[in-house]
C-alpha positions in Angstrom: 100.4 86.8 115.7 97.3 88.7 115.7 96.5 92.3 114.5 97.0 94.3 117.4 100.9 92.6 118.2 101.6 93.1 114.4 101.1 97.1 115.3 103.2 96.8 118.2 105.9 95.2 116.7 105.8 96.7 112.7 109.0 98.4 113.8 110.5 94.7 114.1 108.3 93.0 111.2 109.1 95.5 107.9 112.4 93.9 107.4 110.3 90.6 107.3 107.1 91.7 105.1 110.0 93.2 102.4 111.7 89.7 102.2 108.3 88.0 101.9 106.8 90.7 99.5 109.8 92.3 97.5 107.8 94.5 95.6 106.7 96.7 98.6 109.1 99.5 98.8 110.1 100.9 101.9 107.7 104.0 101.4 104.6 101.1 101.3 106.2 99.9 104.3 105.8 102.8 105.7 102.2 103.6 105.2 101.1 100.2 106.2 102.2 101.1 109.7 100.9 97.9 111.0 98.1 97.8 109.8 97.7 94.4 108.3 94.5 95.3 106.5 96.7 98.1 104.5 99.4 95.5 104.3 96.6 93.4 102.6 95.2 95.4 100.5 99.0 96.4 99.3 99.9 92.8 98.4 96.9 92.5 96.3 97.8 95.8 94.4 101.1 94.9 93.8 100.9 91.0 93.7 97.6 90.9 91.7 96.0 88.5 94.3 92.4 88.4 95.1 91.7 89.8 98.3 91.0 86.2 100.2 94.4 85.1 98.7 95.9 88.6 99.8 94.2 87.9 103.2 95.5 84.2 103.0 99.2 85.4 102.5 99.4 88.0 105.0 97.6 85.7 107.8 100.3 82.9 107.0 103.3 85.5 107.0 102.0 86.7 110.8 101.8 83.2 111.7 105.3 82.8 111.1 107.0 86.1 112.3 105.3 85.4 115.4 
């Protein structure tokens, strides 16, 4: 799934991202609004990840809800 269907579809996907990344509260959820570079940057923050394995992550999770 690539960037632009993730913002089409974030509606669908939160429910997804939250079981893949717990610690993102519905408020983060929120303000990522599809935009997997803000959902990136917010697994690094809250998953201590570098930002390739942030990157990594989030490519892998849009693989799979797609």
């Amino acid at each position: 799934m690539n960037r632009e269907q993730i913002l089409k579809k974030w509606n669908q996907l939160k429910d997804s991202a939250h079981v893949e990344w717990p610690k993102l509260s519905d408020e983060d959820l929120k303000k990522v609004a599809g935009e997997q570079d803000r959902l990136i940057d917010l697994v690094q923050e809250k998953y201590e990840r570098t930002p390739e394995e942030a990157e990594e992550e989030v490519k892998n999770w849009a693989r799979r809800a797609g």
